[in-house]
N, C-alpha and C positions, 0 to 999 in steps of 0.2 A: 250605573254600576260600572268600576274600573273590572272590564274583564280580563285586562292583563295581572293586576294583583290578585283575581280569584286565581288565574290560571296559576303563578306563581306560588301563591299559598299551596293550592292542592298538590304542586309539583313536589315543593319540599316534607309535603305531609307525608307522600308516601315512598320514600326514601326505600330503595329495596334492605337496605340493614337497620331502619328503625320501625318503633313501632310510636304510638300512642298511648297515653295516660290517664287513665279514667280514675280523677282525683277530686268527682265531684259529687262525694258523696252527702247528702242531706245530714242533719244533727240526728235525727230519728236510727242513718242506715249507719253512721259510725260509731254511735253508742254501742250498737251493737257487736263491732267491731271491741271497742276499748271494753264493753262488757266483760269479756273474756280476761281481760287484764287488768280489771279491775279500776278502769280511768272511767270520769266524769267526763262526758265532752260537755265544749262550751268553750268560745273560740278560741283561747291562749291554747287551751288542750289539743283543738286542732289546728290552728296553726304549730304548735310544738311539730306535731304529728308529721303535720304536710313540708313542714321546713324539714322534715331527718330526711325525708326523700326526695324534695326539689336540692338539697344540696349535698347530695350523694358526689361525689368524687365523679366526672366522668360522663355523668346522664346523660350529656349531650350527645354523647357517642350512640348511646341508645332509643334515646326517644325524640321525633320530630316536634310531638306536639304534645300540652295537657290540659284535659277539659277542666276545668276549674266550678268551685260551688260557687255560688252568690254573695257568700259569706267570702272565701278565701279572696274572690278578685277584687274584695275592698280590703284587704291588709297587707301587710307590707313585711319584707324580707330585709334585714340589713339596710335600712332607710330606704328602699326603695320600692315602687309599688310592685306587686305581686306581678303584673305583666311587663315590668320594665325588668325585673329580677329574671326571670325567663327568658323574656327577648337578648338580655344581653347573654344569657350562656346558648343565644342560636336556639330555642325554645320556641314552636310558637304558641302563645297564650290561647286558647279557648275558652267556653263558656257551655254551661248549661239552662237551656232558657226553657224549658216546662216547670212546671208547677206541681208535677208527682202525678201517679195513676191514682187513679180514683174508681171506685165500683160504678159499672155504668147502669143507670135506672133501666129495672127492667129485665137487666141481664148480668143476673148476681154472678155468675162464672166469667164475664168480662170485665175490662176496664177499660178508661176513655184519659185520655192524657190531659189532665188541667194548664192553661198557661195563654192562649190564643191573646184572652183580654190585655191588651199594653204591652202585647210581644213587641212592635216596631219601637216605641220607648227603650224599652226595655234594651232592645237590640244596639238602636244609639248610644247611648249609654255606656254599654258593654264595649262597643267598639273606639268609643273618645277613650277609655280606659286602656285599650289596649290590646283587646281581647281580637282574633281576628279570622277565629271559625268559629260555629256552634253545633252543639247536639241538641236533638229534641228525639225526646224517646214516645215510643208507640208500645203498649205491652197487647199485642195478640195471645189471647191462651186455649183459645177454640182452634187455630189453625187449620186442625184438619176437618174442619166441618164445609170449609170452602174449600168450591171448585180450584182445581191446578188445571 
């Protein structure tokens, strides 16, 4: 592991005047989104989507970094691929590498986050691409049933 480039990444990630971009949403969670306005997702529609706000006038000014779907970090911006288009406006590319919440057997009011199997692939991959941090989400909905 190059610890100088994690340290470096994280440095710029948390820039005290920007924030991050959580632009990785599944086809199921922005349907739901375009619902409302009456669009079909299905990728031109979301790539349309994610291009009207990766090439906002400025964004660099505001956002260090944006988590990207599965879908978006294999498409491409203006001939370019999705983490080189970023990278060059000082962006830096992330990823979302779970596999969505899932009901966990046994305990219908929890869930268990899918994605473990072929995460290190997975992660290669994402990273020859371009990508150069990740999210992996955990959904706790008991919380307070555990000790603090």
């Amino acid at each position: 592991m190059d610890t100088n480039l994690l340290k470096t990444t994280a440095q710029q990630m948390v820039s005290p005047t920007k924030g991050i971009l959580a632009a990785d949403e599944s086809a199921k969670t922005i349907q739901k989104r375009f619902d409302k306005i009456g669009l079909q997702s299905n990728p031109d529609t979301n790539l349309a989507y994610r291009k009207m706000l990766f090439s906002t006038p400025g964004i660099e000014e505001y956002i260090s970094g944006i988590i990207l779907f599965d879908e978006t970090i294999r498409q491409e911006i203006e001939g370019k691929s999705m983490c080189q288009y970023l990278s060059d406006k000082g962006i830096i590319p992330g990823i979302k590498v779970d596999k969505g919440a899932v009901d966990m057997e046994g305990h219908p009011e929890e869930k268990i986050t899918e994605g473990l199997e072929g995460l290190n692939e997975r992660m290669a991959e994402y990273y020859k691409m371009g990508a150069r941090f990740a999210k992996w989400r955990a959904v706790i909905t008991n919380w307070r049933q555990y000790p603090h």
